[in-house]
C-alpha positions in Angstrom: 0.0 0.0 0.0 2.7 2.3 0.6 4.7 1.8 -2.4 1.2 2.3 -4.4 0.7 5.6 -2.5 4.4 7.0 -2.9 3.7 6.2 -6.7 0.7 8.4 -6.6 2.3 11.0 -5.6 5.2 11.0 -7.8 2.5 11.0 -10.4 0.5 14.1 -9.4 4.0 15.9 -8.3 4.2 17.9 -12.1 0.9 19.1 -12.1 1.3 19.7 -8.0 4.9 21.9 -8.7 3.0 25.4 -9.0 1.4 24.7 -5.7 4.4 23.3 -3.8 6.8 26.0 -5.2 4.9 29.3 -4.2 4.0 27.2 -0.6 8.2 26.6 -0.7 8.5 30.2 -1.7 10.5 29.3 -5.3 9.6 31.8 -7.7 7.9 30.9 -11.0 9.3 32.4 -13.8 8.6 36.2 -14.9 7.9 37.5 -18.2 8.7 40.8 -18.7 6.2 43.0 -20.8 7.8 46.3 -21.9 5.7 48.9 -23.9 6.3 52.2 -25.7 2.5 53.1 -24.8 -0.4 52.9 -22.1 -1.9 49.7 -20.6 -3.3 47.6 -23.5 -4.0 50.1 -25.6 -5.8 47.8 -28.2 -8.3 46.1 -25.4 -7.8 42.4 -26.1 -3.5 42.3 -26.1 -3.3 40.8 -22.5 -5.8 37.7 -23.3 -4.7 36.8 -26.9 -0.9 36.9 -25.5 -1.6 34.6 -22.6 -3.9 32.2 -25.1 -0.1 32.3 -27.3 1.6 31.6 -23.8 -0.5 28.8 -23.5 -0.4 27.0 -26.7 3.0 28.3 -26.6 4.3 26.0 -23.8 1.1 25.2 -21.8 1.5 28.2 -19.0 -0.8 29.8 -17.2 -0.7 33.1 -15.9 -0.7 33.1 -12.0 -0.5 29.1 -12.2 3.2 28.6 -13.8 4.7 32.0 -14.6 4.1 35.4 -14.0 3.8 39.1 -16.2 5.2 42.4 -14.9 4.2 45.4 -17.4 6.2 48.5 -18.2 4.5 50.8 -19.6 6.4 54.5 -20.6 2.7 55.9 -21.5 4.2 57.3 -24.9 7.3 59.3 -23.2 9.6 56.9 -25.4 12.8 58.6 -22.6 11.3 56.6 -19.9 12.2 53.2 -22.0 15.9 52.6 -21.3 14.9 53.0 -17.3 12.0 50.8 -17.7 14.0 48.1 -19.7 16.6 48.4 -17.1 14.6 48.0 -14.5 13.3 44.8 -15.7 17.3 43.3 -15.9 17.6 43.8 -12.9 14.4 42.3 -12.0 15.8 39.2 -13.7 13.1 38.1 -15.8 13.5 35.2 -18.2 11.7 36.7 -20.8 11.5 40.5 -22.0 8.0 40.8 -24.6 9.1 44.7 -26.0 6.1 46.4 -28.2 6.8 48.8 -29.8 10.0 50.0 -32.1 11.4 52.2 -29.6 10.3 49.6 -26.5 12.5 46.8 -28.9 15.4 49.0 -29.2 15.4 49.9 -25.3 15.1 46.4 -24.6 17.9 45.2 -26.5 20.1 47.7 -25.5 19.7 46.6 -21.6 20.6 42.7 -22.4 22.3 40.8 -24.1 21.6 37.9 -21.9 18.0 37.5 -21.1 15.9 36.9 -24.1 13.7 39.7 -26.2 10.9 39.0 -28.4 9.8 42.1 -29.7 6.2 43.1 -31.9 6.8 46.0 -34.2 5.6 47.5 -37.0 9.0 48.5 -38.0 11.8 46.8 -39.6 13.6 45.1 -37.2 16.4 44.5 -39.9 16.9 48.0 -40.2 16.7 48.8 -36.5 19.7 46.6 -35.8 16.9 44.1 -34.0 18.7 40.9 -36.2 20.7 39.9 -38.4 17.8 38.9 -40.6 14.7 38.1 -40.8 15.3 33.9 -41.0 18.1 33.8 -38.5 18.0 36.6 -36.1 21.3 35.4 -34.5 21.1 36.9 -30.6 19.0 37.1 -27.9 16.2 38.7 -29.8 13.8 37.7 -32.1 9.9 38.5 -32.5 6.8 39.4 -34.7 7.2 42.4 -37.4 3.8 43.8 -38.7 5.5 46.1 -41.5 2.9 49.3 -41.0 5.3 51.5 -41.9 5.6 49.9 -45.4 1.8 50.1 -45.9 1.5 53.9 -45.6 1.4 54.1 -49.3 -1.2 51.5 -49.4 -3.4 53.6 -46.9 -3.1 57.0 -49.0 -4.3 55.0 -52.3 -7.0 54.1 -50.1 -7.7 57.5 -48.9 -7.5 59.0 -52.6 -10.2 56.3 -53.5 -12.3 58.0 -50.6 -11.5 61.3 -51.4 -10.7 61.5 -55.5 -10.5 65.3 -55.2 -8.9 66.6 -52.4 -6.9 69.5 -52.8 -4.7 68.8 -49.8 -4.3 65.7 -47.7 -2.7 65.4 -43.9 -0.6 63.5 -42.0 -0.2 63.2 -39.0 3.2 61.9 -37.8 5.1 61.4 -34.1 8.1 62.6 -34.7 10.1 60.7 -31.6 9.0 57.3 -33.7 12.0 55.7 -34.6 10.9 55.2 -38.4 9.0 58.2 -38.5 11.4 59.7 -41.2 10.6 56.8 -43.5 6.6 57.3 -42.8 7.6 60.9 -44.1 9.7 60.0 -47.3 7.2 56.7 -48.1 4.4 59.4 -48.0 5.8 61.9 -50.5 7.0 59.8 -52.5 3.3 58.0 -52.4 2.3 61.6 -53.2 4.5 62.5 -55.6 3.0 59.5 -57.7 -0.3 60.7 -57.6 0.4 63.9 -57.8 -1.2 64.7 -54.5 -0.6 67.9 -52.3 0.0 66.5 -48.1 0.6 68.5 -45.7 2.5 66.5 -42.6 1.8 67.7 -38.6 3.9 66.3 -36.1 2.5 65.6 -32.5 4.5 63.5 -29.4 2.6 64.7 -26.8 -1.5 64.6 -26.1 -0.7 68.7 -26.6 0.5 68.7 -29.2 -1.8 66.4 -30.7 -4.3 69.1 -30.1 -2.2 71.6 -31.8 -1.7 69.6 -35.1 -5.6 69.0 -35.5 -6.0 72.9 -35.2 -3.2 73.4 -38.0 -5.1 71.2 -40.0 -8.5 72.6 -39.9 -6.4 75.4 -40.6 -4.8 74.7 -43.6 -8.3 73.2 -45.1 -7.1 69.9 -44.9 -9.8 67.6 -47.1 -8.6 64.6 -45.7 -6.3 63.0 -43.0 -3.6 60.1 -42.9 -2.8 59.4 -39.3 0.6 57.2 -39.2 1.5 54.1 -36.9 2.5 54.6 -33.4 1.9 53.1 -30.4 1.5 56.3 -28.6 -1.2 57.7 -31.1 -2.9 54.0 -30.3 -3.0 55.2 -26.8 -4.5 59.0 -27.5 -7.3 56.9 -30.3 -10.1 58.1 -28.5 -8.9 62.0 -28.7 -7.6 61.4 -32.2 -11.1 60.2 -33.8 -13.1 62.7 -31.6 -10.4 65.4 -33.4 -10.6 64.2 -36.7 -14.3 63.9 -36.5 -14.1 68.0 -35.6 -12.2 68.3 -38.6 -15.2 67.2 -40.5 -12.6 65.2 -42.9 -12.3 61.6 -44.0 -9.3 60.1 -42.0 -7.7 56.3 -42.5 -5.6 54.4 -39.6 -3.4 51.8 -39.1 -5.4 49.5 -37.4 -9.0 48.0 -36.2 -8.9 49.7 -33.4 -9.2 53.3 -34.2 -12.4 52.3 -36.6 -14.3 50.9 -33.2 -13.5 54.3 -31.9 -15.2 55.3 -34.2 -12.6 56.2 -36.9 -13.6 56.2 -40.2 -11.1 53.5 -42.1 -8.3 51.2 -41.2 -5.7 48.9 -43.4 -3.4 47.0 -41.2 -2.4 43.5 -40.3 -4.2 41.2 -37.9 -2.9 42.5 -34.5 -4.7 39.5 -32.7 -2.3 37.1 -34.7 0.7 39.1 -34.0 0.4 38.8 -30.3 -0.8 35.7 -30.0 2.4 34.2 -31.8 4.1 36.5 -29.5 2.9 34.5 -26.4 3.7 31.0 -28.9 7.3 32.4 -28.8 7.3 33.2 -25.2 5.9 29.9 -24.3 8.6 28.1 -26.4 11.7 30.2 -24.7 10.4 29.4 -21.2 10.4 25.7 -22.7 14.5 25.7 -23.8 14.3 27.4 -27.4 16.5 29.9 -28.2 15.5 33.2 -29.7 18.2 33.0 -32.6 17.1 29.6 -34.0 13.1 31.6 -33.8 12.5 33.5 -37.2 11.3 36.6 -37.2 7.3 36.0 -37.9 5.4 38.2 -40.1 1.8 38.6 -41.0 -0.5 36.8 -43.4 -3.5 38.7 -43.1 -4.5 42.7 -43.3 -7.9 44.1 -42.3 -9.4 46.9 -44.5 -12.1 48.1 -41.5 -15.0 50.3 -42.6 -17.2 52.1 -40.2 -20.7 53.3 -42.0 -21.7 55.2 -39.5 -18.8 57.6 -39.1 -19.2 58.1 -43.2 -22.6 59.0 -42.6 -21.9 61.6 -40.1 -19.3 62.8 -42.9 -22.1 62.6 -45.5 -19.1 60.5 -47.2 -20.8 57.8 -49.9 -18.1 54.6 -49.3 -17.3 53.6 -53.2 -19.1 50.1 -53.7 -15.8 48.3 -54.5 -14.3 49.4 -51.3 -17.4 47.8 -49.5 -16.8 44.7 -51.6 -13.4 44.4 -50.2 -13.9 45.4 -46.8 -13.1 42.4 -43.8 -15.4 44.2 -41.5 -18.3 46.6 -41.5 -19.3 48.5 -38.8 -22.6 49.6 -39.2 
């Protein structure tokens, strides 16, 4: 009977080990979540990355391993104190989103390892090596926006056909946001459109670039891809609905805030194969022999109701090729 019992308990001891350790006091391991913005600023991040976490390498928040969050609220010169501060923490993992979070983050380690979610090029940032072997401690999920500002100001043309003068808003502080500028004029050049580019890193200033615009009779609006814009949507689409002017986004988000239009990639996807990659590190893998992951599927998101208030008629084969509709 003994021997039978002392089995038994060997074979519940692995799912027992959560238990026992935080009774024993040994510490599950930390994940480290460094951002460039505010707390979840696209409502569903924290869920979809621990679903990723789970398929990942079967954790559990709470259970098995546990998050601390960073957050620099958009002052990107609070990064390298909040990376820092997570070293020394000693997490096993660092999850960096953002550009200017990623950067931080790798220059505070070159130990502990980074997966990173940007919308930049993480080649170009001096992330990794490339894109199929990464080659450090860092590897991670790039969602190109940056590349797709052209796309969004065809879209906006289609919206628009005869606008004299189209804007742009632009952070200045994001690390690619002097390609954003020459991607966009040179998008403009093609079409031989007029744009006239605002620049805003604080909620301020944000403020003051809608008033320049409404000054300079802007017909329609571009805002670019930032994480701290992502974090000011709500004043954003309230401004740009003041500004009485069609305006197109980088992501879902700012249409359920009641933006107008969005082209991006699946956000969802990237974050949840963010968690996948955590899961797997905390399992053994290393980050170099991870490639960096890159998305399958962009959302063009339409919100009638917005065009309504703008007494804006959305062109039939834009309806046609919409992924959502919200009415």
């Amino acid at each position: 009977m003994r021997r039978r019992e002392f089995i038994g308990l060997l074979s519940g001891a692995a799912a027992a080990w959560p238990q026992i350790a935080r009774a024993q006091g040994i510490s599950s391991p930390v994940i480290g979540h460094l951002s460039s913005t505010s707390r979840d600023p696209i409502g569903y991040m924290a869920s979809v990355f621990r679903q990723g976490l789970n398929e990942g390498g079967g954790y559990v928040e709470g259970r098995d391993v546990a998050i601390e969050y960073r957050f620099a609220e958009g002052h990107y010169d609070r990064l390298a104190e909040l990376a820092a501060d997570l070293v020394r923490r000693r997490v096993a993992v660092i999850v960096a989103t953002g550009a200017a979070a990623a950067v931080a983050a790798k220059a505070a380690t070159a130990d502990i390892p980074i997966i990173f979610v940007t919308g930049s090029d993480p080649v170009a940032l001096g992330l990794v090596a490339t894109l199929n072997r990464p080659g450090s401690n860092v590897t991670g999920i790039t969602v190109i926006f940056s590349m797709l500002v052209p796309k969004r100001l065809e879209l906006l043309h289609q919206l628009v056909p005869g606008a004299a003068a189209i804007g742009a808003l632009i952070n200045p502080n994001y690390p690619e946001a002097d390609l954003q500028q020459r991607e966009l004029q040179e998008a403009a050049e093609a079409i031989k459109q007029q744009i006239n580019v605002v620049t805003a890193a604080t909620p301020d200033e944000i403020d003051k670039a809608f008033a320049a615009l409404i000054e300079r009779r802007t017909d329609a609006l571009l805002v670019a891809n930032d994480p701290f814009f992502e974090s000011r949507r709500e004043q954003i689409t309230a401004l740009a609905a003041r500004l009485a002017a069609p305006a197109i986004y980088s992501g879902r988000p700012y249409v359920e805030a009641g933006g107008l239009i969005s082209y991006g990639p699946d956000l969802t996807e990237a974050i949840r194969q963010a968690g996948i990659y955590a899961g797997r590190i905390l399992r053994g893998a290393k980050p170099a022999d991870l490639p960096v992951a890159q998305p399958t599927k962009f959302e063009l998101v339409i919100n009638l109701k917005t065009a309504k208030a703008l007494g804006l008629a959305i062109p039939q084969s834009l309806l046609a090729r919409a992924d959502e509709v919200i009415e």
